[in-house]
N, C-alpha and C positions, 0 to 999 in steps of 0.2 A: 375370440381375440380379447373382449373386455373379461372375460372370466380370467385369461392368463396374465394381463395386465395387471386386476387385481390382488390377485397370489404372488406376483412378483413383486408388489410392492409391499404385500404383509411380509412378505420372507425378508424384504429388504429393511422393514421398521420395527420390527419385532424384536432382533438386538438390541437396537436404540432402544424403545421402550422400556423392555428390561432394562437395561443399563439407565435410563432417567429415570426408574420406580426403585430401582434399587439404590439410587444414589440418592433419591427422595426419602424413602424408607429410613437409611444409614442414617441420615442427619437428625433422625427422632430417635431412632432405638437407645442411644445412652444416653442415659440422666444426664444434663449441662453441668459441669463443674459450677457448683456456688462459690461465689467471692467473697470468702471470706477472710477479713481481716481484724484481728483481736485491737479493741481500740482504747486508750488508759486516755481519757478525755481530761484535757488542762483543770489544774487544782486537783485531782483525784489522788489518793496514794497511789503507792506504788503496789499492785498485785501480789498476792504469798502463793499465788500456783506456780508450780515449777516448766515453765514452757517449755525449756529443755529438757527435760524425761520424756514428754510428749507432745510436743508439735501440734498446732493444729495445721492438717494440711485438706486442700479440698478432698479426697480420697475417704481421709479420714474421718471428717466431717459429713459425708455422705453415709458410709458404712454407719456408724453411729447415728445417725437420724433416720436411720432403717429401722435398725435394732432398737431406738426409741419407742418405732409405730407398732413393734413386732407382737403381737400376743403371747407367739413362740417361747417368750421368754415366761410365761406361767407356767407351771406344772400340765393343766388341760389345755393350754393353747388358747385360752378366753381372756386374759391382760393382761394391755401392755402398759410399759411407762406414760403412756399418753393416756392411761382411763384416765389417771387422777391427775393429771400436770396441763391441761389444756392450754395452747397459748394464750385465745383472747382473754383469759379468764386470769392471765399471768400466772400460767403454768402452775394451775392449782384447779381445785373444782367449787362448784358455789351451788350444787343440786344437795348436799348435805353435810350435815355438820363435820362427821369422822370419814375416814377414808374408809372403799369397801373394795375388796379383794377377790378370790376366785369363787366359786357356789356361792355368791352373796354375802359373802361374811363380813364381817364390821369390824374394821380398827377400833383403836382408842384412842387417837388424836386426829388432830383435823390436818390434811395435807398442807405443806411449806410449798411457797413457792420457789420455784427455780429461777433462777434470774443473778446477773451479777456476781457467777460462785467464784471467781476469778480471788476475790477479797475475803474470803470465808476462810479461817484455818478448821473450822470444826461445823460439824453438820447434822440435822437433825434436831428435833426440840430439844431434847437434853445433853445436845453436844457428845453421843457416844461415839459415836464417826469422827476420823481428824485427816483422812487424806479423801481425795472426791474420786479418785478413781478406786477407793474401796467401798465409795456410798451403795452404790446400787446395790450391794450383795446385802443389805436393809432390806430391803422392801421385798428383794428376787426370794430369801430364804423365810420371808416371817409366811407363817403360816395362815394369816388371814389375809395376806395382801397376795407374792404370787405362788406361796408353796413351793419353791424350784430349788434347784440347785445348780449351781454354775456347770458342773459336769455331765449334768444333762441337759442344758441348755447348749454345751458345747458339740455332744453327740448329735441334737436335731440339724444344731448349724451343718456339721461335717455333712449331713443325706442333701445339702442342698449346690446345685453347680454354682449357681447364683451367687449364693454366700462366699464359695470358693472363691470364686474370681474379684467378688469385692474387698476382700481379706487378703490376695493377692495384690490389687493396686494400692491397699492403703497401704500393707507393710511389705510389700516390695521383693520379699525374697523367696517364697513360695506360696504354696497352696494351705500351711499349716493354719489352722483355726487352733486358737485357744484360750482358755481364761481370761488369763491378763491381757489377751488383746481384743478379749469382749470389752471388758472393763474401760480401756484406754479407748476405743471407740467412744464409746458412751461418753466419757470426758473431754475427750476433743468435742463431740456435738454439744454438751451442757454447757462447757465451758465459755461457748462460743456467743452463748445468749445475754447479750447484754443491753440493759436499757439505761438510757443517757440522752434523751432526744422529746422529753416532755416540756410543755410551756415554762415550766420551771427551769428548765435545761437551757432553754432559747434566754428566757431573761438574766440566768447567770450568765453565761456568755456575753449578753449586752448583744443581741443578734438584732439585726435588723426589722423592726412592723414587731415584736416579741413587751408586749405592755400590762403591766398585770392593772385589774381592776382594784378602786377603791378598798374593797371588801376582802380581795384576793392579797392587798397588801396589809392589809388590819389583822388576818388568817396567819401570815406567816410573821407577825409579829408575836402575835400570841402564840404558836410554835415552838417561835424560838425563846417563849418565855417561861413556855408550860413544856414540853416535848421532847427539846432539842438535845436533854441531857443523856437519854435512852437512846430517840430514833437522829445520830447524827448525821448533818450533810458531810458529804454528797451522797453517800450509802444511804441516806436514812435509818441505821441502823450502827449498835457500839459493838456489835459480835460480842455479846457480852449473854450472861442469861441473870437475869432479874426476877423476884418475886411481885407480882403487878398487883397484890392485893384482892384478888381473886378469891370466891369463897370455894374452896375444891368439892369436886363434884363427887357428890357421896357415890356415885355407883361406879364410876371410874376409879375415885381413890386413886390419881396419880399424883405422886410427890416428887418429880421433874427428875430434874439434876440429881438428884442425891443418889437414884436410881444408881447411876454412872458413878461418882465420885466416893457414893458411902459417907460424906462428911454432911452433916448435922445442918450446917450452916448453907447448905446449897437445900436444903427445905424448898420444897413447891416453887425452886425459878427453873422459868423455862426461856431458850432465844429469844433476843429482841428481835422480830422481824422486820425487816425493811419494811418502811410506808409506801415505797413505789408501787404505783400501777395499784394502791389500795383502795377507789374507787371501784373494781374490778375485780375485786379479790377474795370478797365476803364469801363464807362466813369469817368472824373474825375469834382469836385465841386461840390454844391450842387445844382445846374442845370444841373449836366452833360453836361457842353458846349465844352469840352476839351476829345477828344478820344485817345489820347496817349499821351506821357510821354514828348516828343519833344514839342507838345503845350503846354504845362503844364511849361515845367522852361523859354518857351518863353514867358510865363505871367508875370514869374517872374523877369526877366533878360531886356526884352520891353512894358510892358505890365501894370503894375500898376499904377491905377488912382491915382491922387492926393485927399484926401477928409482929412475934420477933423478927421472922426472918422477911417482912415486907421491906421491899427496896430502900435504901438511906433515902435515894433521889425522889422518893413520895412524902417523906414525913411531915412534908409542908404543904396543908390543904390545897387544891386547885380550885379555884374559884374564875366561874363565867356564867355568866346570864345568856340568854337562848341568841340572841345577836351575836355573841361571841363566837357560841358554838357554829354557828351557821357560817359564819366568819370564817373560823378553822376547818369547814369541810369546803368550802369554798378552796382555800388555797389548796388542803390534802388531793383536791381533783387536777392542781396543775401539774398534781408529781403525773399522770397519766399521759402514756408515751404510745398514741395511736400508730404510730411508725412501728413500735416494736411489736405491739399485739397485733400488727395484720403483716409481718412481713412476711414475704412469700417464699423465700429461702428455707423459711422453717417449716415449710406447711408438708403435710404427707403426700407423699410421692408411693405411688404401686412398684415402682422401677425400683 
């Protein structure tokens, strides 16, 4: 009688079971839509990316932070967008100076970070890129970083269900994988990265308990008296590209800009980069020759070559004694936006 008792109540719960593990199961198996929302924070310009060609939508935003983590997208399958763009590091790498690519190979400039591309018309140290959803095809085609080609990048996507169906929800009308909507993935996720939330952010705001120290306000005095003309607020940067008085590096032999333009007078300038998150960020120039902060305003302060084409904005010494300097790396650590390097929206997902 208890044996038959028992089996009628497994035949009876067994359903249910199923039906609770599977309803249990269902509530993990898809990635959570991230909430994202593109934010032009008070006093900021106004954005040069066209959000209307491309939308960011959660969908799309997902698909794209996949294809970010994907190796897939090298030639051998060994990197992806994420070797060299790490978040905490502000989406750049700080293990060496140049960036390095598939069988170990070594670039010739030091990785940019990603951050803020919203405000960028041009991209790249030497500004040869001028829309962001054509940047990728940089790095996907150079031969030392991932060897690829967008049409075999697109061929691996099509062998995968997975990719199908994400490539489905983001653009909606079939199962079609292609180029341009690798591309436009990836720009919805890049685009999306933005930092605007550092002690510096809280104080311009005038935000509540947000109070800079003595030294932290000496810091961005001297800033805005030595700096500000290159790395402007609120970007910390004039999207501009300048020669920084740099002695160039005899086995590189890069001459920047010129590369691109051909004209004489764009001699050895390469982008201003943003000062954001550049606590964080080292090494620092676009050879990464300078591993912290200290070597960095010693360039500036003893350091700059004399040339024709050195920036107008240097030809007037900079002069600071060690307090100074200390001063100004003091405030450079309030640009540092903890929120944006640990948010978890961006972090790698398996799914």
């Amino acid at each position: 009688m208890k044996t038959k008792l028992k089996a009628l109540c497994i035949a009876l719960c067994a359903p249910l079971l199923i039906f609770c593990t599977g309803f249990f199961l269902s509530s993990f198996s898809e990635e959570p839509k991230a909430e994202i929302k593109f934010v032009v924070p008070k006093g900021w310009p106004k954005p040069v990316y066209d959000f209307s060609k491309n939308p960011v939508t959660p969908e799309g935003f997902a698909l794209g932070k996949k294809l970010f983590f994907d190796p897939l997208l090298s030639k051998d399958s060994s990197t992806s967008c994420s070797t060299c763009h790490l978040q905490f590091t502000n989406y750049t790498h700080v293990d060496h100076a140049l960036s390095h690519g598939i069988n170990g190979l070594k670039g010739t400039r030091n990785t940019l970070s990603i951050m803020n591309l919203a405000w960028s018309k041009t991209f790249m140290w030497d500004g040869g890129v001028n829309n962001l959803e054509v940047q990728p095809l940089a790095p996907i085609t150079s031969p030392v970083e991932m060897d690829n080609t967008l049409e075999n990048i697109v061929l691996k996507l099509k062998r995968s269900t997975s990719y199908q169906k994400k490539f489905q929800k983001a653009f909606g009308d079939n199962t079609e994988i292609t180029g341009q909507r690798v591309l436009k993935a990836l720009a919805q996720f890049m685009v999306s990265i933005q930092t605007f939330n550092s002690k510096y952010d809280h104080m311009m705001r005038k935000e509540k308990g947000a109070e800079f120290t003595e030294q932290e306000k000496n810091g961005l005095k001297l800033f805005r008296q030595h700096c500000e003309s290159c790395h402007k607020e609120p970007l910390f940067t004039n999207n501009d590209y300048e020669y920084n008085g740099l002695e160039p590096d005899q086995k590189l032999k890069d001459g920047g800009r010129i590369k691109i333009t051909h004209n004489k007078s764009d001699s050895l300038k390469f982008k201003v980069p943003s000062l954001r998150n550049i606590e964080v960020s080292y090494p620092y120039m676009h050879d990464g020759r300078f591993r912290n902060l200290e070597m960095m305003l010693f360039h500036y302060t003893n350091g700059i070559a004399k040339s024709e084409f050195l920036s107008s904005k240097l030809s007037k010494p900079i002069t600071m004694d060690e307090q100074d300097k200390k001063d100004l790396i003091a405030f450079l650590k309030t640009l540092t936006d903890d929120r944006f390097l640990h948010d978890k929206r961006f972090y790698y997902s398996a799914d």
